[in-house]
C-alpha angles and dihedrals in degrees: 000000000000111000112217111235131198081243096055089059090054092050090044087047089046099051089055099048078056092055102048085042083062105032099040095065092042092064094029080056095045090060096042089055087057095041092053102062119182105296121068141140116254091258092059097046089047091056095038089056096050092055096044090045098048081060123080079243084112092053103048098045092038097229123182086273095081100022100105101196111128090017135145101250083227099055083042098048096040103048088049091064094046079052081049097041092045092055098043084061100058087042099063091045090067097042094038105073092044094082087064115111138169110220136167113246142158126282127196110290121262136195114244142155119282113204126199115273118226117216113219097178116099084269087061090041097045089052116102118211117265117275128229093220115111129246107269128187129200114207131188149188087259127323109036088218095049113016127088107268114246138186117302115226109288092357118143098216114129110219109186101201122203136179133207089195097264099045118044093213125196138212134204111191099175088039123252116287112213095177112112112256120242094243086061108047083046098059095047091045094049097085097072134017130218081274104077127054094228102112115216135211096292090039087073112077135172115275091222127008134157129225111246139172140210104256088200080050083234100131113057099349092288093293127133124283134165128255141179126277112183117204132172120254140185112311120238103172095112095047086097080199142103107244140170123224132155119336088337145076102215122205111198092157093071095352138242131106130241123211119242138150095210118235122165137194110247136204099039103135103213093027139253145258131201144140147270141193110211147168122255138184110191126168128248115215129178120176133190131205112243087205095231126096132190108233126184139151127242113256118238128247124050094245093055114132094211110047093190127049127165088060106177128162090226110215100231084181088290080126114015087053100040107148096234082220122103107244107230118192113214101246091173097110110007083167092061093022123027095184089207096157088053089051104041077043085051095059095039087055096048090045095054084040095053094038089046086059094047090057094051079240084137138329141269118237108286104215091195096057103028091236106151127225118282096022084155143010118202097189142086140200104301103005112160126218126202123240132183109236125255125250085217100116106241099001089139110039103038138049123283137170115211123195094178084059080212119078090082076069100048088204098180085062121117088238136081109346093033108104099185095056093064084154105058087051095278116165136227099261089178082174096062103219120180138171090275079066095065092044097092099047086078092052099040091049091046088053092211133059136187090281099051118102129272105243137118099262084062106078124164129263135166124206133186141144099268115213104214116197107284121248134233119246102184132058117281133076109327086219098056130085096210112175112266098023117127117228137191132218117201115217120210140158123226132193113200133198129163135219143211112224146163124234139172109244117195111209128193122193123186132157136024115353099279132114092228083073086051112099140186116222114176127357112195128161116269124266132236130193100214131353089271096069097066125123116266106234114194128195126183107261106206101183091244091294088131146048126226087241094054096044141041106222114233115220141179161122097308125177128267082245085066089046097100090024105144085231100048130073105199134191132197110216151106086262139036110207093215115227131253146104153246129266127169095186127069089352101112099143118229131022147174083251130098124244138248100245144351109271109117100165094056095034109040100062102055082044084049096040091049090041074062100045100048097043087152092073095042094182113173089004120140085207137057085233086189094064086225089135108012113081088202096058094047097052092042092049094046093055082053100039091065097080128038077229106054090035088063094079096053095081082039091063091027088056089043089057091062092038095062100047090047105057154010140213110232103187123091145144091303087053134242103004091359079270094138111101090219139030116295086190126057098218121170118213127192108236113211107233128186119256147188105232123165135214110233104205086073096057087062084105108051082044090059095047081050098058094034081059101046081057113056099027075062087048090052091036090058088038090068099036080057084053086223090128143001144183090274098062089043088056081046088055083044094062110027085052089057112106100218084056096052089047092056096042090070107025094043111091091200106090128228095046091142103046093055126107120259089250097043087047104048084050092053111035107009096104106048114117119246115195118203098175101103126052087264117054109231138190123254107186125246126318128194099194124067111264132262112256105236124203116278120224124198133252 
């Protein structure tokens, strides 16, 4: 579709004006032909002449005027090129004006005022307002939820602890304060000030939360403090965008989330761009192909009870091909290597090993009789192994994430594996494995477990079999279970961390005050000139007095002062790989109830990372993540469910999905909670503003006619330095080429007519009457009144 430019009307405009130039003499002409008759004084004819012959009259009856025959070449030469030159002109002022274009386009950047941005979607609506009550930690011997509360770093709380030989019991006389301390908010706050947009530790709070109190008056002396409350919001998984809503920038085209409290500049017409540092935490996923699929065929028959049959665990060289070589992951530096393939490698490893047991495919290390591992393998490229199907609903056809590695086998069945149900098909299992075999793969892949201790090299990292959408094999949608038809489940293991980061967001608003008109343009890390300029990243450092079970680990920006502080690890680096641990029992995520304490930034994305992890108990999830009963997230997860690499992203969106209903960022340009009544941050944005721009190519004609004219005003130029011709001789061409002139010159009896000035000659001959209405011309005398028109015959 052509799109109409302010240029094309002019052309348009332009090319009309040409036409009427062109059309309006020739009528006006037309009349004045029939108006002038045959008699007429020399003046008459003269003028007459120079009106008919500045038409294209001449050209389209072909008069003498045209017709070269007898010509000087040069005339010739010379007045087509003025024909030519006449017409190159008009060309180019049609042709001219239609390179002319209004666009949008960036002007300098200006300083301006931003103002707070309110969020009307259900993310806007389900946000509280921010609450006056202070960040609190709980921390323990060992599990928070089981273990005796003890003293938080730099806390002044006084626990008395007594044993009766079997309980150790505590004691707070003073109570147990479970307020920060100020040493402790200083030091992460320290990294970035109110003049910058990068949020910090304390910037990130809970989404919903609920206010509580120690019934024992215990914590806190039985006064109110803040927890979290997780609820589901709207989900935005399947967005495949980067959005802002509100507090949040939200990635769901590689996942993470970026803190904001989103303020705009208004009053910018066509709109403005400009740019913002901000905090991220994003997740990191590698997943690794076991090399083993279930694959089954639907039953036939829509009142069948069990919609698949056929149900076989198919060897893909996951067992055939099994490295006898126990996979170790290099655990040295997880702040600087994650390791996260080796991990995810290592699980997939243990799962074919252990299922291979099961399976009497080959045999564990037998300590009592010195046999080594894989003595034997009784399997081949594409063997297939029976399996009882689960009573899981959906456990087959649908996503899952399994921590156990072990619920695809159903190994409490009465089927294969089960050796005291010979009768139903159960198989030998001398070995005896169970689903207690499968427990430490989690954990040895994670690397770190609730009794390890808090410190940086300990960073979290969750690990489980994923189950991807299974896949059709035989021809048919590949959406649609139809009786008959034979499907394939991949098998992979995943290993999962996550990362605080800064990145450089570009933002564009235009239109009417509302974030929906805010858009994100362009999200890059950030840049950084030398290694020194990297951002401090500090982490408690708790000697070793506490465990990762018993303490969430507060992080953060620090300054450069709290780099060598006794009580902070610190990195130097583009990304901080946040602590935790792993933990397949009890650790389900997310959940309707409410939590223990108020850190969000050290508490929602290990609840984020295991909601991800556990999609098969979605509880307080806006989204059937297993795609068991959305069409859209089945069909979403199976494209990505066909390759380890594309899989990856499923538990990152998944994990952005909680994330963002969790938390929100409550920093922005106007500082901590957008309070400030000015900018904190001077902060310069590019306004659009609207501009003329041409297209050149348009401009090929008038560059001709400029060139065309250069030329020949130098030609005439050199013509009268050479003092070959001058304007007098060209008034002298003038005359002696007007017809009344050349009338007078032969029929006058009075001699000189041509060499008499216009003036002179116009007083002496201009009204004698010249009559052209015989084949002679002839002189009439004088007249003094205007003459009669006579009728006009044609030719």
């Amino acid at each position: 579709m052509v799109t109409i430019t302010v240029g094309y009307i002019a052309g348009f405009i332009a090319a009309a004006i040409f036409v009427t130039r062109i059309w309006a003499p020739l009528v006006m002409t037309f009349i004045l032909s029939g108006v002038l008759g045959d008699r007429n004084s020399a003046a008459t004819w003269s003028v007459a002449a120079r009106s008919l012959e500045r038409t294209h009259w001449p050209d389209i009856l072909r008069s003498d005027s045209v017709k070269t025959h007898g010509a000087r070449k040069t005339v010739v030469l010379l007045t087509t090129l003025i024909t030519a030159m006449t017409m190159l002109i008009a060309v180019a002022g049609i042709v001219t004006p239609l390179g002319i274009y209004q666009t949008l386009a960036l002007s300098e950047n200006v300083q301006t005022p931003f103002k707070y941005l309110l969020d009307t979607s259900p993310f806007g609506v389900g946000t509280p307002p921010r609450s006056n009550f202070s960040f609190n930690r709980i921390c323990a011997t060992g599990d928070l939820l089981s273990s005796m509360p003890i003293p938080c770093p730099f806390s002044d709380t006084i626990a008395i602890t007594s044993t009766d030989g079997n309980w150790i019991n505590a004691s707070y006389p003073y109570g147990y304060d479970i307020s920060i301390p100020k040493t402790t908010l200083d030091i992460y706050s320290s990294g970035v000030g109110n003049d910058t947009t990068i949020s910090n530790y304390f910037d990130i709070q809970w989404r919903q939360y609920m206010i509580t109190s120690d019934p024992k008056k215990n914590l806190n002396n039985g006064s109110l403090y803040l927890v979290e409350a997780f609820r589901g919001m709207q989900s935005l998984g399947l967005n495949n965008a980067i959005e802002p809503v509100e507090g949040l920038i939200v990635d769901t085209v590689n996942g993470g989330i970026g803190f904001r409290n989103h303020t705009v500049p208004p009053g910018f017409q066509f709109g403005v761009t400009w740019e913002e540092d901000l905090l991220f935490i994003e997740p990191e996923t590698v997943c690794v192909d076991t090399n083993t699929t279930l694959d089954y065929t639907i039953a036939a028959g829509i009142n069948s009870t069990i919609p698949i049959i056929d149900l076989v665990l198919t060897d893909r060289g996951g067992f055939v091909n099994l490295n006898k070589t126990f996979p170790v992951a290099n655990l040295t530096n997880p702040q600087e290597n994650q390791d996260l393939w080796t991990r995810a490698y290592k699980a997939a490893w243990m799962a074919n090993a252990y299922t291979m047991v099961w399976y009497n495919v080959t045999n564990p290390h037998n300590d009592a009789t010195g046999q080594s591992a894989f003595a034997y393998r009784d399997t081949f490229l594409g063997k297939e192994f029976p399996l009882v199907e689960s009573s899981a609903e959906g456990l087959y056809t649908s996503f899952g994430m399994d921590a156990t590695f072990n619920k695809h086998l159903n190994l409490d069945s009465d089927g294969p594996g089960n050796s005291s149900k010979p009768a139903a098909g159960g198989l030998p299992n001398p070995f005896k494995i169970s689903n207690t075999n499968f427990t430490d793969i989690g954990m040895l892949c994670a690397g770190a477990g609730d009794g390890d201790y808090a410190n940086i090299t300990n960073i979290y990292v969750h690990c489980a079999l994923m189950r991807g959408i299974p896949q059709r094999k035989d021809d048919g949608s590949g959406i649609v279970f139809e009786p008959g038809s034979r499907w394939s489940q991949p098998l992979y293991t995943c290993a999962s961390s996550v990362k605080a980061t800064i990145k450089t967001v570009s933002f564009i608003f235009n239109g009417t005050h509302e974030l929906s008109n805010l858009k994100v343009s362009k999200v890059q890390p950030k840049k950084y000139s030398d290694p020194n300029s990297l951002p401090l990243w500090g982490v408690e450092n708790t000697n070793n007095e506490y465990t990762l079970g018993g303490l969430s680990m507060i992080w953060g920006l620090v300054s450069p002062k709290h780099e060598n502080h006794p009580n902070v690890s610190t990195v130097r680096q583009e990304s901080l790989y946040l602590t935790g641990y792993f933990s397949d029992f009890g650790n389900t995520g997310f959940t309707s109830l409410p939590g223990w304490e108020n850190l969000p930034a050290s508490d929602f994305y290990h609840l984020a990372m295991e909601s991800a992890y556990t999609v098969s108990g979605d509880a307080g999830s806006a989204l059937d993540y297993t795609g068991q009963n959305n069409m859209a997230v089945w069909a979403r997860w199976q494209k990505l469910s066909n390759s380890t690499a594309t899989a990856a992203l499923i538990p990152n969106l998944i994990f952005t999905d909680y994330a963002a209903a969790a938390v929100v960022g409550t920093k922005g340009v106007l500082g901590p909670g957008n309070a400030a009544a000015q900018n904190l941050v001077p902060l310069p944005v590019t306004p659009t503003i609207s501009v003329i721009r041409y297209h050149w190519p348009f401009a090929i004609p008038a560059f001709l006619v400029i060139a065309a004219l250069i030329f020949f005003t130098a030609v005439a130029a050199i013509v009268m330095l050479c003092r070959r011709h001058n304007i007098g001789r060209l008034r002298m061409h003038l005359n002696q080429l007007a017809p009344g002139r050349i009338f007078t010159t032969f029929l006058s009896p009075e001699p000189g007519a041509m060499s008499l000035s216009a003036e002179a000659w116009n007083r002496a001959m201009g009204k004698l009457v010249i009559d052209l209405s015989d084949q002679h011309p002839f002189g009439a005398g004088k007249s003094d009144m205007p003459e009669k028109s006579t009728a006009v015959t044609g030719y």
